[in-house]
C-alpha positions as CSV (number, residue, x, y, z in Angstrom):
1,X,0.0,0.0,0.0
2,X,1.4,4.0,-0.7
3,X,2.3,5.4,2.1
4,X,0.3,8.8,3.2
5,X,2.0,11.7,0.9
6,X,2.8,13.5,4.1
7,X,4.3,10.5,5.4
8,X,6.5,10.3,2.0
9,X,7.2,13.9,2.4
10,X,8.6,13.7,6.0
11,X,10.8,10.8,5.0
12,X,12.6,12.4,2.2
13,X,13.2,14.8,3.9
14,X,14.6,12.9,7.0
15,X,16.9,11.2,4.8
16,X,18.0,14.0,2.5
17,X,18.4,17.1,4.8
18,X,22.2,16.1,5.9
19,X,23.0,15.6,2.1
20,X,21.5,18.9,1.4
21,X,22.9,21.0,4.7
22,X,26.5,19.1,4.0
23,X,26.9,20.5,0.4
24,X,24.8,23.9,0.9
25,X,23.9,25.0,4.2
26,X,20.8,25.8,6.2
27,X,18.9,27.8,3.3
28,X,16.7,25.0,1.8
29,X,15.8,26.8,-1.6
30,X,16.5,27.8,-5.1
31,X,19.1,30.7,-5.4
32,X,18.2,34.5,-7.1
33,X,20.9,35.0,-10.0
34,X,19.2,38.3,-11.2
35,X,16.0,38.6,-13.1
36,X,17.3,37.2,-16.3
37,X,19.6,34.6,-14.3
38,X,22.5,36.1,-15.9
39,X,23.9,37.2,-12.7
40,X,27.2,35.3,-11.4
41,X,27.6,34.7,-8.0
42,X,28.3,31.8,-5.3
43,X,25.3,30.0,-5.1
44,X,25.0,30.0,-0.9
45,X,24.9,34.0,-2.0
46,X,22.2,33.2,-4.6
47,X,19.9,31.8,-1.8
48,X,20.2,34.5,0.6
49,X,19.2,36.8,-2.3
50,X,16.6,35.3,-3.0
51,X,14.8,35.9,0.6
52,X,15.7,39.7,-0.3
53,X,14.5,39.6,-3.9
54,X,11.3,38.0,-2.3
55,X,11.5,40.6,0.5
56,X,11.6,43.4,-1.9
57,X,8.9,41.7,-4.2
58,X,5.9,42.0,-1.4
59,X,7.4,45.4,-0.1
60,X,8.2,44.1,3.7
61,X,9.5,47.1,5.4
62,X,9.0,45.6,9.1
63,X,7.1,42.5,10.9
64,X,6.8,41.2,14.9
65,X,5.4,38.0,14.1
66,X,6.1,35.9,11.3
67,X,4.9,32.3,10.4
68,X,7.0,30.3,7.9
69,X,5.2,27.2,6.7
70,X,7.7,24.4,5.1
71,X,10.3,25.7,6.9
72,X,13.1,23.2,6.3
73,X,15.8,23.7,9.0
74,X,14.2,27.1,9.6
75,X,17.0,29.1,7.4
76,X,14.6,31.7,6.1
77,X,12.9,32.1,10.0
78,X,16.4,33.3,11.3
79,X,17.2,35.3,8.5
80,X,14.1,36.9,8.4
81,X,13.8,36.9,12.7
82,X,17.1,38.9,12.4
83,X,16.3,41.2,9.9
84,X,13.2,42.8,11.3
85,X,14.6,41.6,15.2
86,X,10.9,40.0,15.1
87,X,10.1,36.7,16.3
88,X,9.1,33.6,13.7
89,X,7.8,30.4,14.3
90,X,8.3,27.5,11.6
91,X,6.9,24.0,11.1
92,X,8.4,20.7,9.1
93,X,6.8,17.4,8.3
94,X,10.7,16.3,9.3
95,X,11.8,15.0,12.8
96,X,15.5,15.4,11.8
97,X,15.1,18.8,10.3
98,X,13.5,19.6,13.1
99,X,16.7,18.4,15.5
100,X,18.7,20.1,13.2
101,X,17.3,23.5,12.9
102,X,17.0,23.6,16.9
103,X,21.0,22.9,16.8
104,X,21.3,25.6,14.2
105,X,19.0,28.1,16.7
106,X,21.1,27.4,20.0
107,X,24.4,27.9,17.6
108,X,22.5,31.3,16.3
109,X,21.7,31.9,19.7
110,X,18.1,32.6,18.8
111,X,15.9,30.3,20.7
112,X,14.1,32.7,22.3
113,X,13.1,34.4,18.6
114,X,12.6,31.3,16.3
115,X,10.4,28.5,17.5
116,X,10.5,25.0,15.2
117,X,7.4,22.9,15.4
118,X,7.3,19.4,13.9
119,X,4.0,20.2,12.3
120,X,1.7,19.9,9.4
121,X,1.3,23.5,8.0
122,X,-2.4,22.7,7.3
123,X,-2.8,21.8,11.0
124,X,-1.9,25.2,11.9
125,X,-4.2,26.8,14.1
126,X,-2.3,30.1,15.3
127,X,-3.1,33.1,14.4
128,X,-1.9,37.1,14.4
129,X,1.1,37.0,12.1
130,X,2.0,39.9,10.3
131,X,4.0,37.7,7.7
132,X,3.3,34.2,6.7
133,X,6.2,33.4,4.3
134,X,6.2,30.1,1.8
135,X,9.1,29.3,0.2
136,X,8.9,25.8,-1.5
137,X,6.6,24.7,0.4
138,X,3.1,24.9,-1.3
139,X,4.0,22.6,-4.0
140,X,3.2,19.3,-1.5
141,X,0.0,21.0,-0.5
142,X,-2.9,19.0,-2.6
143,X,-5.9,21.6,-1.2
144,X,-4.0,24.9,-2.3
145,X,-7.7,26.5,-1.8
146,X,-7.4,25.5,2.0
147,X,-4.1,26.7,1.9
148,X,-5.2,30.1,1.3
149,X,-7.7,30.3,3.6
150,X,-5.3,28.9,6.3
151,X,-2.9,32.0,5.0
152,X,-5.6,34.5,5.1
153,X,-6.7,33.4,9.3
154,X,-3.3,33.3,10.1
155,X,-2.9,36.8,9.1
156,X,-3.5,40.1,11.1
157,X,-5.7,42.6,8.8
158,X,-2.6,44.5,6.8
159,X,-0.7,41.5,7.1
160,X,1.2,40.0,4.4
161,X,1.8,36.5,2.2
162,X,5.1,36.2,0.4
163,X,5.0,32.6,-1.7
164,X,7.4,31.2,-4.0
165,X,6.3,27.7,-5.4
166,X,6.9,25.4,-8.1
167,X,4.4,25.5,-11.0
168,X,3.4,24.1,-14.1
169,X,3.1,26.3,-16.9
170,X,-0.2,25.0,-18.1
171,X,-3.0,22.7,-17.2
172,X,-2.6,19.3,-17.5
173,X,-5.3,18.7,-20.0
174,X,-3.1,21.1,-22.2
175,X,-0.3,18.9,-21.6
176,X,1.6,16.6,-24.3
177,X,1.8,13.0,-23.4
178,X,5.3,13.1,-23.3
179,X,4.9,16.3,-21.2
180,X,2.7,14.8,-18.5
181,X,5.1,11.5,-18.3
182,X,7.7,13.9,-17.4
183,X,6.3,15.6,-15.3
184,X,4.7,12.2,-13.7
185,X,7.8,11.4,-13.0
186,X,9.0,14.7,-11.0
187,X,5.9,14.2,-8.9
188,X,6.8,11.1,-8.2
189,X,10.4,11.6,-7.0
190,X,9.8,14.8,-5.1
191,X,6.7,13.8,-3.7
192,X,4.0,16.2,-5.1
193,X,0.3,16.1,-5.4
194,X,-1.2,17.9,-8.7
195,X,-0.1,21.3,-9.1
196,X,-1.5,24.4,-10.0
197,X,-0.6,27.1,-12.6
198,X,0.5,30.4,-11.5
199,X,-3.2,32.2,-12.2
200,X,-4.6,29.5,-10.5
201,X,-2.9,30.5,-7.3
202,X,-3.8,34.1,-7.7
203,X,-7.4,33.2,-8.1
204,X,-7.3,31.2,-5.0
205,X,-5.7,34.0,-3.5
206,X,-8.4,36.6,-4.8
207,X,-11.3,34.1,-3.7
208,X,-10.1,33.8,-0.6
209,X,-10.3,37.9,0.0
210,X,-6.8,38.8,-0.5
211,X,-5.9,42.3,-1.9
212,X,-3.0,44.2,-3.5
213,X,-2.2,40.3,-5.2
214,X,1.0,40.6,-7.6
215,X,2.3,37.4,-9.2
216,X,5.2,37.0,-11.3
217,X,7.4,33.7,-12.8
218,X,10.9,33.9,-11.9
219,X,12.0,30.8,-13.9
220,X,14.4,32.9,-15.4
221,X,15.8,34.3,-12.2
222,X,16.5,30.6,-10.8
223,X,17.5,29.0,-13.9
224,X,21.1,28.4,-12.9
225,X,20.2,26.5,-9.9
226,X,19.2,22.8,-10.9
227,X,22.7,23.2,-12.7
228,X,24.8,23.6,-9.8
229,X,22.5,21.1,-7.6
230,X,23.4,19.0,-10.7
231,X,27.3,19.8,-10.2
232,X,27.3,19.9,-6.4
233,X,26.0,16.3,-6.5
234,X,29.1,15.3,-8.4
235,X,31.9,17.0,-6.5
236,X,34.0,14.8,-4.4
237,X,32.1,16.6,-1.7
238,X,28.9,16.0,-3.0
239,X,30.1,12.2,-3.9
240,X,31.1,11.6,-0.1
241,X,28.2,12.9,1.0
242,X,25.8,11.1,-1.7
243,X,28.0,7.6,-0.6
244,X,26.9,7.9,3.0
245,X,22.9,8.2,1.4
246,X,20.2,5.8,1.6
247,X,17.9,4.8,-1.3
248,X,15.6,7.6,-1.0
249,X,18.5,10.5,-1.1
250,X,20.1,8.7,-4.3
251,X,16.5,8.3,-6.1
252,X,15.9,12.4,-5.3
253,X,19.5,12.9,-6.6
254,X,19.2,11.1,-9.4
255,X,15.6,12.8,-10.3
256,X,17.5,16.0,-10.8
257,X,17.7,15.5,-14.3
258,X,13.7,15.1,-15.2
259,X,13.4,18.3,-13.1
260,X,16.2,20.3,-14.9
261,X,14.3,19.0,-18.1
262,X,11.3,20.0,-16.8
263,X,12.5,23.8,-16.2
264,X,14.0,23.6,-19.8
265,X,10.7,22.0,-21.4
266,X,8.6,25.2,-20.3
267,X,6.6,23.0,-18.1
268,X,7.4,23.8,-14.6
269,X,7.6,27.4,-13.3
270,X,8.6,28.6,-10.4
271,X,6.0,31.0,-9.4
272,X,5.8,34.0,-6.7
273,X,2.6,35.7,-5.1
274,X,2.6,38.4,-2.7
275,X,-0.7,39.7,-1.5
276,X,-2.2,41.3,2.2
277,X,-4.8,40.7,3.6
C-alpha cells in the first residue's frame, strides 16, 4: 500500500536534509541570480538573495510575528527573525530537520526568537502574524484553496503572504503526453500532489479575499540552480556525502535530471505571489 504523501514527504526529507545541509547549508531553496539569471555569484549568496528579492517583491519594510510554513531547518525564520529583530515560528513534516534546525538556533543563539514545530502546515491553528512566508513549500499542498484560507486566518488585517512555489506552466489537460510523463515522473520523486498554474494560485488568492495580489514567474531568475545542484551532486564533496545516502537520497539525486528537463521544457515554473490581507 502508498504510504500517506505526508508520510512520504517527511521521510525524504529525513533522509536528505544532511546531504543537502553538507553541500549547501541551512537555506533549503533555489538561489536568485538576477532577473534574467545572468547574474554570477556563489550559489550559498544566490539563496540568501533570493529571501531579499522575495522581500523586496511583497514590499516588507518591518514584521513582529512571522509564520514560515515548510520551513526546512528554519533558514529563512532566522534570516528573516534577524532582519526585522521580530520573532518567527516554523513547522516541518521532518523529525530530523527539526533536530537540526534547533541545533542551528542554539548555535545562532536565537531560541528565544525562532520556534521550530514538527507540524503539518495545514494543521496550523495560530493566528496574528504579520507575515506568513512560503518558500517551496506549497507545491506538496494538494488543497492549495485551504491553503489560502489557512494563510488569510493566520494573518493580522494588513498583514502579508510572500509565496514562491513550483508550478506548471499550463493545465494538465493542455499537456503533451510526453509532457505529463515527465512531469509524472518529477511528482513522483519529489513527492507532489497535482499542481497548480500560476493564475490558479492568484485566483485562490483573490477568492479567498486577499488584496493588492501581484504574481510573477521567476524561472528565469533561478534558472542556474538545478545546474549547480546537478554539479554539487558530483563533487568529491557532493560524492562523499551522496556515498553515505540511503535509497531515497540517491533516487531524489538522481531525479534531478527530469526536473532540470522540466524547467527547460517550459513546463514547470517557479512562481511567486505576494498579496495582504
Amino acid at each position: 500500500m502508498t504510504k500517506p504523501l505526508n508520510d512520504r514527504i517527511a521521510e525524504f526529507y529525513d533522509s536528505s536534509t544532511d546531504l543537502w545541509l553538507h553541500n549547501w547549508g541551512d537555506h533549503m531553496h533555489h538561489g536568485y541570480y538576477g532577473p534574467k539569471g545572468e547574474s554570477k555569484k556563489a550559489n550559498t549568496v544566490a539563496q540568501v538573495d533570493m529571501i531579499e528579492a522575495l522581500i523586496a517583491k511583497g514590499e516588507i519594510s518591518s514584521a513582529r510575528r512571522i509564520l514560515d510554513l515548510g520551513c526546512g531547518v528554519g533558514g529563512s525564520a532566522r534570516y528573516l527573525a534577524r532582519k526585522f529583530s521580530a520573532t518567527a515560528i516554523g513547522c516541518t513534516l521532518s523529525d530530523h530537520q527539526l533536530t537540526r534546525g534547533n541545533e542551528f538556533n542554539r548555535k545562532s543563539s536565537l531560541e528565544a526568537q525562532v520556534t521550530l514545530l514538527r507540524q503539518d502546515m495545514m494543521t496550523v491553528e495560530l493566528t496574528d502574524f504579520d507575515l506568513v512566508w512560503s518558500l517551496e513549500s506549497a507545491e506538496h499542498i494538494a488543497d492549495k484553496a485551504q491553503l489560502f484560507t489557512n494563510i488569510h486566518r493566520h494573518l493580522v488585517p494588513g498583514g502579508k503572504v510572500v509565496m514562491a512555489t513550483w508550478c506548471i506552466s499550463k493545465s494538465y489537460q493542455e499537456m503533451t503526453a510526453k509532457e505529463k510523463k515527465l512531469l509524472s515522473r518529477i511528482q513522483r520523486w519529489y513527492h507532489l500532489p497535482n499542481l497548480s498554474t500560476i493564475a490558479d494560485l492568484e485566483n485562490h488568492a483573490k477568492a479567498t479575499g486577499f488584496s493588492s495580489i501581484a504574481t510573477a514567474d521567476w524561472s528565469a531568475a533561478v534558472a542556474p540552480f538545478w545546474k549547480a545542484v546537478l554539479r554539487s551532486a558530483f563533487t568529491w564533496r557532493g560524492m562523499g556525502g551522496l556515498l553515505k545516502s540511503n535509497r531515497g537520497t540517491l533516487l531524489g539525486a538522481w531525479a534531478i535530471q527530469f526536473m532540470q528537463r522540466g524547467f527547460d521544457w517550459g513546463i514547470i515554473k517557479y512562481g511567486v505571489l505576494t498579496a495582504v490581507k
